[in-house]
N, C-alpha and C positions, 0 to 999 in steps of 0.2 A: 693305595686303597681304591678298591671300584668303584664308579661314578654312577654305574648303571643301578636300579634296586628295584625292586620289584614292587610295586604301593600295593599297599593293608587292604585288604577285601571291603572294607568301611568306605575306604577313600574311592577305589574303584568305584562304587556304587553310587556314590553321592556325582560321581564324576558320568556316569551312565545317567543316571539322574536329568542332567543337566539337557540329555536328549529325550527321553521319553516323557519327563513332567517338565512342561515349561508353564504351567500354568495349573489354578483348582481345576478345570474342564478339562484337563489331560487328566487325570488322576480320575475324576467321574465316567471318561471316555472308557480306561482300563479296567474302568472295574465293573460298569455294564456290560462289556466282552465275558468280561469272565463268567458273569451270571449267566447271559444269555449260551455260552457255551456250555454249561453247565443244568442247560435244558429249566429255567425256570420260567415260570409263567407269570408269575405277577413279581413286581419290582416296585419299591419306597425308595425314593431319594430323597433326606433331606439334607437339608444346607443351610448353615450360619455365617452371616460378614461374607456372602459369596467366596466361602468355602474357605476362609481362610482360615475360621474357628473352626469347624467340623463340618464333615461329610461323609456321608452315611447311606450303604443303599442295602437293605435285604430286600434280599430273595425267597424261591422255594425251589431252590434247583437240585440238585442231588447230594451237595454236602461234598466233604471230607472225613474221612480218620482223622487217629491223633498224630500219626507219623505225616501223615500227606499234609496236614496242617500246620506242622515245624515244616518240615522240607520245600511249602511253597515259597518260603520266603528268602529260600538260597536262590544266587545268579544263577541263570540257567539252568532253572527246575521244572521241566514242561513235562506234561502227558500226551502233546500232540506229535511230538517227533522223536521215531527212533534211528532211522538212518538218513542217511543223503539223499536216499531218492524221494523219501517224504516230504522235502522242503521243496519241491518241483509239484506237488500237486495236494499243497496245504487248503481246506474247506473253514476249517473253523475259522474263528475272530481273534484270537489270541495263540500264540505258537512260540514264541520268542524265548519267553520263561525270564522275563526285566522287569516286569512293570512292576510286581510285588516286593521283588529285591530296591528296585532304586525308587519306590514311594515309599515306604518302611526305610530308608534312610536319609531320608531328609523330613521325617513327620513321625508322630505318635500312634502307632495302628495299634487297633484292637481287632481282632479275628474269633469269631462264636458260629463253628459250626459243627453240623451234626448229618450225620447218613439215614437212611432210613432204616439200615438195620443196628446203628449204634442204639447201646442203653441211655449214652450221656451224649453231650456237646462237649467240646473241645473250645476254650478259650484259650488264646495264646493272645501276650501282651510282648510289641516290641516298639523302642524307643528309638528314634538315630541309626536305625541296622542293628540293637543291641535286644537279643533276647531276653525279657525279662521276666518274662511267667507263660508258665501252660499248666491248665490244671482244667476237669472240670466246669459243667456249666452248663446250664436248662433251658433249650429252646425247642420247637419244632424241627423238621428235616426241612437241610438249608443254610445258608449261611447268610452272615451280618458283617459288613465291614465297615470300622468306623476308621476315618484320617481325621488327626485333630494337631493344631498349630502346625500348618505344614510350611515347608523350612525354617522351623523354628533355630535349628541348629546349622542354618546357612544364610545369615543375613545380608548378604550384597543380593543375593535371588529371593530374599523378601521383599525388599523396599523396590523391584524392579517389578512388584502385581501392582497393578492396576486399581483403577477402586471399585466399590462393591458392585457399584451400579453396571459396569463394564464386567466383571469377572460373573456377573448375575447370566450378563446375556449370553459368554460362551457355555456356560452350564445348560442355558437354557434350550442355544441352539443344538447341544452334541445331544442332549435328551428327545428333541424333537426329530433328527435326525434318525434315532434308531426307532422312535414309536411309528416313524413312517416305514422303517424298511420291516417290521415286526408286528403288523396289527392283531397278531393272534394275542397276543402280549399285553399285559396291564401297567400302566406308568401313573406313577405317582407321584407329585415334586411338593415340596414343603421347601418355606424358606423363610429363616425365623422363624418356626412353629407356625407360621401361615400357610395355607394351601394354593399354592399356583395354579397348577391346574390337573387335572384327573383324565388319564384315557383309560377307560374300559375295554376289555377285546372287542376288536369289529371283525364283523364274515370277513371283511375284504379292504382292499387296501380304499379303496372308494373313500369306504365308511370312516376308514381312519385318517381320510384327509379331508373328510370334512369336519373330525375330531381337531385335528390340525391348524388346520389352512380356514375354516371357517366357510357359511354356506356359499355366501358371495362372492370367493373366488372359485369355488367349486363347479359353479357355472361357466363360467370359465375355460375349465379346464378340460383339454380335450385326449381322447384317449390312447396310449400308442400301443401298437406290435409291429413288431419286425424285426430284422434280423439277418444275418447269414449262419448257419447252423456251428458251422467251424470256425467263424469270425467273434462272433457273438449277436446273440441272442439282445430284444432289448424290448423292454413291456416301462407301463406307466402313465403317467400323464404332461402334458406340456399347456402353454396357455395359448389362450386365442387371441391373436395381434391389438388385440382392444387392450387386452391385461400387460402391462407394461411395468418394468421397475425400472429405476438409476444406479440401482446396484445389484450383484450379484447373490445376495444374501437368500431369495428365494428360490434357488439350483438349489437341488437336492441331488446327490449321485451315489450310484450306489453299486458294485459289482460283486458281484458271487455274496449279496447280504452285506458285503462290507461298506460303513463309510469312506470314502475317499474326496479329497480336493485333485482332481485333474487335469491339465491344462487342455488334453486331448478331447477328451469329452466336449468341454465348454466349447472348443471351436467347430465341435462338430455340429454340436447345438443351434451355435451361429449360424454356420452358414445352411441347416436346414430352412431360415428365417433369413436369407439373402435375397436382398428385396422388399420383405416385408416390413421390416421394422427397420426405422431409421440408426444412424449411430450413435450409439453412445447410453443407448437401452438396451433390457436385456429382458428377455420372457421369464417364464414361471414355470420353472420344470423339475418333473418329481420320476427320475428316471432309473431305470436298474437295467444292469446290465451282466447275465449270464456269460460269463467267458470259460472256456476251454482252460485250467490248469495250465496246462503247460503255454499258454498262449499267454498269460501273464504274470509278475512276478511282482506279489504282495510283498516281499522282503528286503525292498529298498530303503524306509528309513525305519531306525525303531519306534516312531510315532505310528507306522504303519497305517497312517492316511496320503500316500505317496505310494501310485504302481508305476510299473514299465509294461509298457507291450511289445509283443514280438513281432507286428506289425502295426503299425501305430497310424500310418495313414489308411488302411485298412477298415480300420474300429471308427477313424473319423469319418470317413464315406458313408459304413451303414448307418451310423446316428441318422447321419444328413439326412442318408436318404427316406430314415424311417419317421424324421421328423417331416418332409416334406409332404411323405403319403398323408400322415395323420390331416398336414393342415389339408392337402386336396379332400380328402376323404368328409371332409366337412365347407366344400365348396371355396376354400379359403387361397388357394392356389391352384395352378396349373402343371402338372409336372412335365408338359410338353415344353416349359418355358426354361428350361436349362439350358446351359450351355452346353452345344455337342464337344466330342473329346472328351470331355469328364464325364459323363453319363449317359446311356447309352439312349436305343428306343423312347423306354418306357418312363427314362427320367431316373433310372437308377446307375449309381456309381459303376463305372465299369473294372471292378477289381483285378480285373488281369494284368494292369501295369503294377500294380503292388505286389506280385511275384518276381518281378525280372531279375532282382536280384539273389533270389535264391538259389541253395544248389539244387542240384540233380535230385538227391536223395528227397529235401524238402519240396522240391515240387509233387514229388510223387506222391508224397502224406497229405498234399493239397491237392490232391488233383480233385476230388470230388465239386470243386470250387471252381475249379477251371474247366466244368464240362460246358461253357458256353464256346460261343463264337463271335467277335465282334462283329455284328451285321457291317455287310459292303453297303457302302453308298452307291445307290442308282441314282442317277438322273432320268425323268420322266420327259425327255424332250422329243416332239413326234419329227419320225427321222424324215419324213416325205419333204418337210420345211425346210431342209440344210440339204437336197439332194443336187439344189442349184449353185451350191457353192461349193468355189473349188477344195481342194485338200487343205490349203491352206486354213481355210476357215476352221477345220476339222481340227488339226495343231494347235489351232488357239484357242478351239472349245476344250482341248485334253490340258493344256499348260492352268486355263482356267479353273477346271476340278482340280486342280493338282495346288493351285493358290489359295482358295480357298475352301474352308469347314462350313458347310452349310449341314444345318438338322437335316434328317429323315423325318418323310413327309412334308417334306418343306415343299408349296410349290413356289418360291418368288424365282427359282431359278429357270422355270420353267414361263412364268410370265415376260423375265428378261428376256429369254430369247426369243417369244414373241416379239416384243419390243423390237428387239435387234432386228429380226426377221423384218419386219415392215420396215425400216429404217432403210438395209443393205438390199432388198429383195432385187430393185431396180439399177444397183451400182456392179459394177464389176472393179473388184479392186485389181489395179496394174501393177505395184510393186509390194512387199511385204511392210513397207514403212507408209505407206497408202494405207495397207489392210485396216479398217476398222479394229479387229480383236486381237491385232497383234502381239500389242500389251495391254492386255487385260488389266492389269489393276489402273493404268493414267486413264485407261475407258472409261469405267464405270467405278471412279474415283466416289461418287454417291454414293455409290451402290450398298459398300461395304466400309470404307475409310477417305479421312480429306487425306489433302496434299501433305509432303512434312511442310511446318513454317518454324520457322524461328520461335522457341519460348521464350515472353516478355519476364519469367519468373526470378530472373537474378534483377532486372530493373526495376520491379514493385519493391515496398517496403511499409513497414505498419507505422503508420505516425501518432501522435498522441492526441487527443481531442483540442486541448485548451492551446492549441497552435491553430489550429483552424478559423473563420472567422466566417461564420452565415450570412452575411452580407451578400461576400462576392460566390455562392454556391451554387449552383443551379442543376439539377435532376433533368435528367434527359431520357429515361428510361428505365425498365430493368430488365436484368438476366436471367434468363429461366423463372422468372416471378419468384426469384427468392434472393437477389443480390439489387441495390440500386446504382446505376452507374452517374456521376454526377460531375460536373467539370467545374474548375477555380480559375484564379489567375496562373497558378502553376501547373496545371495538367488535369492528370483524372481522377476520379475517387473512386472506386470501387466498396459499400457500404453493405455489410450483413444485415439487412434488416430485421430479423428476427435478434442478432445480436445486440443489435443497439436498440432496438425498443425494450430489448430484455435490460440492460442495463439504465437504463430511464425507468422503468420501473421499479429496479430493484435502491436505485438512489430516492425513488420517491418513498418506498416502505419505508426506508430505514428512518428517513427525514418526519414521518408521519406517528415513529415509532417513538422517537426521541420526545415528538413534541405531542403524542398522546393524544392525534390526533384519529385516529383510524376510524372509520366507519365501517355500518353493517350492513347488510341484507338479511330480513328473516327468510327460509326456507318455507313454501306452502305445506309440503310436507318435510318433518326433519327424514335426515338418513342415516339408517343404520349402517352399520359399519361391523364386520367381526375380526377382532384381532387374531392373528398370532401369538403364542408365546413371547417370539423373541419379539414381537412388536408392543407387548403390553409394558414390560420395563423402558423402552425409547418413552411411550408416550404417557407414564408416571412424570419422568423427565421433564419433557416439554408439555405439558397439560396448560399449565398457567402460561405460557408461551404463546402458547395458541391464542388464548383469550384475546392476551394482549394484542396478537395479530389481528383480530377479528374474529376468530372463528367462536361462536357458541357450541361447547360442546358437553354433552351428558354421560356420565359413566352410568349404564346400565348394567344390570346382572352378569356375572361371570366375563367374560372377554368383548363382551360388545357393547359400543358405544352406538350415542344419535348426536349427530349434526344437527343443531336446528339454527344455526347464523354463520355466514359466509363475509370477506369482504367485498363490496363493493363492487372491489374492479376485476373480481373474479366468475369466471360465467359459471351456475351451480351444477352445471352439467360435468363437471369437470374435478369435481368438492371429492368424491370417492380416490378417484386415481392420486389428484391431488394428496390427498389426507396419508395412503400408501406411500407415495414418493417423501413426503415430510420425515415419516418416521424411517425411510430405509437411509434418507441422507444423516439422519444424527446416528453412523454406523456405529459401531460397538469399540472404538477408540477415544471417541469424541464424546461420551459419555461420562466422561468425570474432568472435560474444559470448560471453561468459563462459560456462563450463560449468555455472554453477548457475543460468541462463537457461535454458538446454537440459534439465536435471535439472527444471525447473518445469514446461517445457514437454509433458514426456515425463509428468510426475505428472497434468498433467491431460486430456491424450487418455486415460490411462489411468482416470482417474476418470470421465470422462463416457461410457466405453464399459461400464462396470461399474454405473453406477449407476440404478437404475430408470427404466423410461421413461416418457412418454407415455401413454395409453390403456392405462393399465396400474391394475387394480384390489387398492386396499390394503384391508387391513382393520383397525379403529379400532385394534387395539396395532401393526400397522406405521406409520399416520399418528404413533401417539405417540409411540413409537420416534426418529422422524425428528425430530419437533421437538426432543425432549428433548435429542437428539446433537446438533442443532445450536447450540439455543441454550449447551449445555452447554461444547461442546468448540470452537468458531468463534465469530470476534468480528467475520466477514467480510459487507461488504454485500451484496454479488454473488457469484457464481460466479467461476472460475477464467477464462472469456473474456468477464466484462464484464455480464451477464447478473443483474438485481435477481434478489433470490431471494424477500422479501417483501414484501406490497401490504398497507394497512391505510386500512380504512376507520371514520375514528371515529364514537361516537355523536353525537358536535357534530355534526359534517360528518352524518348519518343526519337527524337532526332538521331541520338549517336545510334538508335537500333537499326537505324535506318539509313545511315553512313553520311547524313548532311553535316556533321561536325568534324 
């Protein structure tokens, strides 16, 4: 008997399934594609038990017959592709022809649509994959899809949703996603017969992100073009180094219309903001990106929020470089301040190494791309000053362009060999190992790099606090005014001080929390606040949270709220950003854990926004201060997100580095 069999077109689907709905927000995701393919202008979502009872979105798009209306719901029944070469230069949002087969089998779909030259609507009802009625049915031109108990007839991928309050916010995020990339477009969202929120069409995407995003980050938010015409194109908006998150949740991306999660983008994003923002933040950016067809390939997963690019470090250059312009363009950087080798003159990427490995054929199809030249580096140095020294010197001025990348326009090269010049003017070197410049880099070791030395980094190690004893500790300094360097009986201490005050504060919250002791500040004036969508379900959430934390806060009309109490030991200049950071840290996971999860989580955005920073100068009774409260009052290794708080270097480990043992 044959082992091999072919599985039932039911099973296949539910099995397909399994890739395309992973959740109610995949199912919401698929069926706004389809509407918006389907050219409509205004769109109703609503939603029950975050989507687990029902979801629901009409439209006013163009409808279906009765045939096209059974036939959507067979595997692979698309109207976007009829041959191979069409899947090479797909536009639309939907192309696959799954999403209607494998959501109709795992949930209860009702479909009511109408053309605008039908007499009637077209209902069809299907259960599990199982057709069970088409007949007949009275709407406008347009269709209605209803999912109702979705995997009701697959329970290990039921009990694996989430709860409401979490499945609320991907809903919320995929819809706010497309009202950004769509402002000509009306969204609607209900949930539970409640109204979330309402976008009306806007002229322009502006308008629709301040529908969005709210006016107060709008300000914010600065605006981009650029591009390379065969690379991609890239328009929108990014924030201003003041606007800051701890999560990634406010990147918006978006290419040829489509949403997408990309890793490329995000690092291009990054590093347009190298320098500017510290690590472990992320800016506010609502970016699109026109690409070339064939330069990238939407049909990598069937969730189709997943591309491939055919140049991938490419697409990340021009981000960079288009996000760089935006911040100079608003006095916020310098694009002279790049690094040369990666970008050229002007501070833009030098795309020419991202050919090299093409063939013949494809460079040619680029060549439009490649009508630059990388500018030669001149040195500006006046020749009459070196005409007294002999050729040797001439050697080690050529060995030295040859060591090091110095920018164009740069003059410090031209200062050094003044320098030099006055130095050698009166010497006549005798032998080559005499010569001043002979070796350029032991030279002007300053100049450009130290010596090598030995790394102390396999002999440091992180110790625990409640082994320490503030007694015998004493502060001697610090590094770069962001590290304290301190010595014991056993060696050094190396102390993060923004870490370890951040964790003293955050053991002070919680301490303060338990014992119901917190206090306030009134605000002279309170501040408004306007939420986001996905930020209005976080902070239903934590509302009574907050309180308890100190903060006073007022739910006003539609998405905005006022601040009018702060705690204490928080500076109020700080209460906006602060109050953003709160709601992005209780991300869209952590929405249905414990509330003294959320209580921890809220203690320590609050403690690392409060507690000293970085590049920030103490003085020896604040270093003492610091250690004394922690070792005193903390028995904790790390910070509150994971982060050693102390480095120690013993005299053993000092000694053997150094071969006295």
């Amino acid at each position: 008997m044959s082992r091999i069999k072919i599985l039932p077109d039911n099973l296949a689907n539910q099995i397909a399934a399994g890739e395309v709905v992973e959740r109610p927000s995949s199912v919401i995701k698929e069926l706004i594609e389809n509407a918006l393919d389907a050219g409509a202008t205004k769109l109703q979502i609503d939603i029950e038990l975050g989507g687990r009872r029902l979801m629901r979105i009409v439209d006013d798009g163009e409808g279906m017959n009765r045939d096209d209306a059974v036939l959507a719901f067979e595997r692979h029944a698309t109207s976007k592709i009829r041959t191979l070469e069409d899947i090479s230069s797909i536009r639309t949002l939907g192309f696959r022809g799954e999403a209607l087969a494998s959501i109709a089998s795992v949930a209860k779909v009702e479909l009511v649509t109408k053309t605008q030259e039908g007499n009637a609507a077209t209902k069809v009802l299907i259960e599990g994959g199982k057709l069970i009625d088409v007949k007949d049915a009275a709407r406008t031109t347009g269709t209605t899809i209803s999912v109702r108990d979705l995997f009701f007839n697959t329970p290990a991928r039921r009990k694996f949703m989430r709860s409401e309050a979490t499945e609320n916010y991907h809903i919320t995020s995929i819809i706010t996603h497309y009202a950004l990339a769509n402002p000509h477009i009306s969204f609607v969202l209900t949930n539970n017969g409640r109204e979330s929120f309402r976008f009306s069409p806007a002229k322009n995407l502006r308008e629709r992100a301040y529908q969005v995003l709210g006016g107060d980050l709008l300000e914010s938010l600065l605006e981009i073009e650029g591009g390379r015409e065969y690379i991609a194109k890239i328009s929108g908006y990014v924030s201003a180094p003041r606007e800051r998150r701890t999560t990634k949740d406010a990147q918006y991306f978006f290419i040829n219309g489509r949403f997408v999660r990309d890793k490329v983008i995000a690092k291009g994003l990054l590093e347009g903001y190298r320098a500017v923002l510290p690590h472990g933040v992320y800016p506010v950016a609502v970016l699109f990106l026109e690409i070339p067809s064939e330069e990238v390939d939407v049909n990598v997963h069937p969730a189709k929020t997943e591309v491939r690019f055919r140049r991938s470090d490419a697409v990340r250059d021009v981000i960079a470089e288009s996000v760089r312009k935006a911040l100079a363009n608003n006095g916020l950087v310098e694009l002279q301040t790049w690094e040369y080798g990666k970008y050229n003159q002007i501070g833009l990427p030098s795309l020419k190494s991202q050919f090299s490995s093409l063939n013949s054929e494809e460079r040619s199809e680029s060549g439009k791309i490649l009508d630059f030249e990388q500018p030669k580096i001149e040195f500006q140095i006046p020749e009459t000053k070196f005409q007294i020294v002999n050729s040797e010197l001439e050697q080690a001025v050529s060995k030295l362009e040859e060591s090091f990348e110095i920018p164009i326009e740069s003059r410090d090269f031209e200062q050094f060999a003044e320098n030099r010049f006055e130095e050698i003017k009166d010497q006549k070197p005798k032998t080559e190992n005499q010569f001043p410049l002979a070796n350029p880099k032991s030279q002007i070791a300053n100049y450009k790099e130290l010596p090598p030395v030995d790394s102390a980094l396999k002999a440091t190690k992180s110790i625990e606090v409640n082994n320490l004893s503030s007694t015998g500790i004493r502060p001697i300094g610090q590094l770069h005014n962001s590290y304290i360097i301190a010595v014991d009986n056993e060696g050094l201490l190396l102390i993060d001080q923004h870490v370890a005050h951040e964790r003293i504060l955050f053991d002070t919250f919680r301490k303060k929390v338990g014992e119901k002791v917190i206090t306030s500040q009134n605000l002279l004036l309170p501040e408004t606040f306007d939420l986001t969508p996905a930020q209005v379900s976080a902070f239903d959430l934590v509302e009574n949270e907050l309180e308890s934390l100190g903060f006073g806060v007022m739910r006003l009309s539609g998405r905005t709220i006022a601040i009018k109490a702060v705690p204490t030991d928080l500076p109020p200049s700080e209460v906006r950003n602060l109050l953003a950071e709160i709601l992005d840290t209780v991300d869209a996971e952590k929405r249905g854990i414990a509330i003294e999860t959320i209580r921890d989580d809220i203690a320590a955005t609050m403690a690392c926004k409060a507690a000293v920073k970085v590049n920030m100068k103490l003085s020896p009774e604040k270093m003492q201060w610091l250690i004394d409260n922690l070792i005193t009052n903390s028995a904790a290794t790390t910070c509150p997100h994971g982060r050693p708080i102390i480095l120690r270097l013993t005299m053993r480990d000092i000694e053997r580095s150094f071969h006295r043992t």
